[in-house]
Structure formats: C-alpha cells, structure tokens
C-alpha positions in Angstrom: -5.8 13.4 31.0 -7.2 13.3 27.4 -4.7 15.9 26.1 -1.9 13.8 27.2 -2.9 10.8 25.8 -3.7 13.0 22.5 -0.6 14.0 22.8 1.5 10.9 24.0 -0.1 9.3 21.0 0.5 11.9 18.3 4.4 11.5 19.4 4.1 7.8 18.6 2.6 8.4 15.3 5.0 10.9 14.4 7.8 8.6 15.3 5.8 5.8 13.3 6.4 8.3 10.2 9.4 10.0 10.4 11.1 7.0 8.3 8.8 7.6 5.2 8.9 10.9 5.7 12.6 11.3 5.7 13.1 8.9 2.3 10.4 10.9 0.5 11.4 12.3 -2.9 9.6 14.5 -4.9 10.2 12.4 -8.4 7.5 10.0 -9.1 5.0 7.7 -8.2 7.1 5.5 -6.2 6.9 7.6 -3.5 3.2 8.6 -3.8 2.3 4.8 -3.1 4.8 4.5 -0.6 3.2 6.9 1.4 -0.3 5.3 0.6 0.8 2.2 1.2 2.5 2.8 4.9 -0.9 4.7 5.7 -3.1 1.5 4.8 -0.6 -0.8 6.5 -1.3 1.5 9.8 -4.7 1.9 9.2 -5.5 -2.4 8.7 -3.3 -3.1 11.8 -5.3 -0.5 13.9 -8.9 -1.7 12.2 -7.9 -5.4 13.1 -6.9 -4.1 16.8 -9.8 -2.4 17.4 -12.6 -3.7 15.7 -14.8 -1.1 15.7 -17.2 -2.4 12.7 -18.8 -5.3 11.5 -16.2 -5.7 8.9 -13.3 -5.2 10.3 -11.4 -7.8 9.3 -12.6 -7.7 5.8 -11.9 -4.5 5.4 -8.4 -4.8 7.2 -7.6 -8.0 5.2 -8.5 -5.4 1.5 -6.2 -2.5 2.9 -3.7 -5.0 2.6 -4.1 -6.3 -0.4 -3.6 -2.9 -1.3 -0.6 -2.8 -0.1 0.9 -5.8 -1.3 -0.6 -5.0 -5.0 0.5 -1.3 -4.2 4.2 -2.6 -3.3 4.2 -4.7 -6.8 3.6 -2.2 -8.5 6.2 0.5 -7.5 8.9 -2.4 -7.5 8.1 -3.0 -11.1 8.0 -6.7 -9.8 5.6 -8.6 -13.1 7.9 -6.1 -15.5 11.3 -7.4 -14.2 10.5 -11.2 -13.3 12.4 -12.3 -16.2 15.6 -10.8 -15.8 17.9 -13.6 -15.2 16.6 -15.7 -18.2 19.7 -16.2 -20.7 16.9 -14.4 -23.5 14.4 -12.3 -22.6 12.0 -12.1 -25.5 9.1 -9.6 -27.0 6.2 -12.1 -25.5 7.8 -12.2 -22.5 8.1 -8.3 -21.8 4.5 -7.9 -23.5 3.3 -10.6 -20.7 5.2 -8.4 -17.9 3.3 -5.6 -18.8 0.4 -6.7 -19.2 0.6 -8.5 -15.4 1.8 -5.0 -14.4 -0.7 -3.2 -15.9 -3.9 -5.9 -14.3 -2.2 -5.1 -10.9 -2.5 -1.3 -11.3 -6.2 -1.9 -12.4 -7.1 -4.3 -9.8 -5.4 -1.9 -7.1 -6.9 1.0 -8.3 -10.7 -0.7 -9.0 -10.0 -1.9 -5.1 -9.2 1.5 -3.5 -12.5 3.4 -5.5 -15.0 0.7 -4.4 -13.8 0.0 -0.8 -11.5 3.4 0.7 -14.8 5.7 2.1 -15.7 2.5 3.7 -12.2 2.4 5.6 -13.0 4.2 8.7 -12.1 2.8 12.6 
C-alpha cells in the first residue's frame, strides 16, 4: 500500500513541476531562483499543512519571504520602479540599485541562517 501512495504521490509532484521545468533555460540566474523559489513555495505550504515542528509556521512564513524577496530580485523590480517617470535621473538609478542590492543581501543572509533548519 506504501509503494502506491509513494508512487501516486511522486506523480503529483512531478506534475507539480513539469511547468518550471519545461520554461527552464540555461542562461542566468533568473532561472536558478526560479527553481528555488517554486521549491520554497512547495516546501512552506507543506510545513504549514503538516506541522511537524514547533516552528512551523515561522519557518513557513521565512520560506516565503524568500520567495517574495527571491521574486524581486529576478524581476529587477527596485532597479525598474522608475521607468514611467518623464526623467529618470543618476540618484534615482543609484537608489534602485542600492534597494536591489539590500534585497539580494537580506535574501541571501535569510537562506544561510534559516535553510538547514527547513525540514517537515
């Protein structure tokens, strides 16, 4: 009975990550974090189901903050939120990358001090 449900349930995860799969590129790190990212999204939403730890949510509620940091920083989103403005000036940029460049830190300082933790 075990090896069906092993079995029933590696079919859903495949299913789960065919989409990623089947967009991944080999270019840059876009894709990198997009696979990260869809992995952490599972991984809170099963850690928030099942609850197998004391910290569960806490640690559910960091794998997506991950995520969301993770998903600004592959859209580029603090380096292109001025685009629109009539002119864009040198502060401006400078301030875009600087934002971009806190969230990379903050994600990355987040993923070494919490990921061997993440465990269901």
């Amino acid at each position: 009975m075990w090896r069906i449900r092993r079995i029933i349930r590696r079919t859903k995860n495949l299913l789960r990550w065919l989409p990623i799969i089947w967009k991944d590129e080999q270019w840059d790190h876009y894709y990198i974090f997009e696979i990260l990212r869809h992995k952490l999204i599972i991984m809170s939403e099963t850690i928030r189901k099942t609850g197998n730890h004391t910290m569960a949510d806490y640690d559910a509620d960091r794998m997506m903050l991950c995520a969301r940091l993770m998903k600004k920083v592959q859209d580029e989103e603090y380096l292109f939120e001025f685009i629109g403005d009539d002119e864009i000036t040198r502060e401006q940029i400078d301030k875009g990358v600087k934002k971009h460049d806190k969230a990379k830190r903050i994600l990355f300082k987040l993923l070494d001090q919490y990921i061997e933790r993440w465990w269901d």
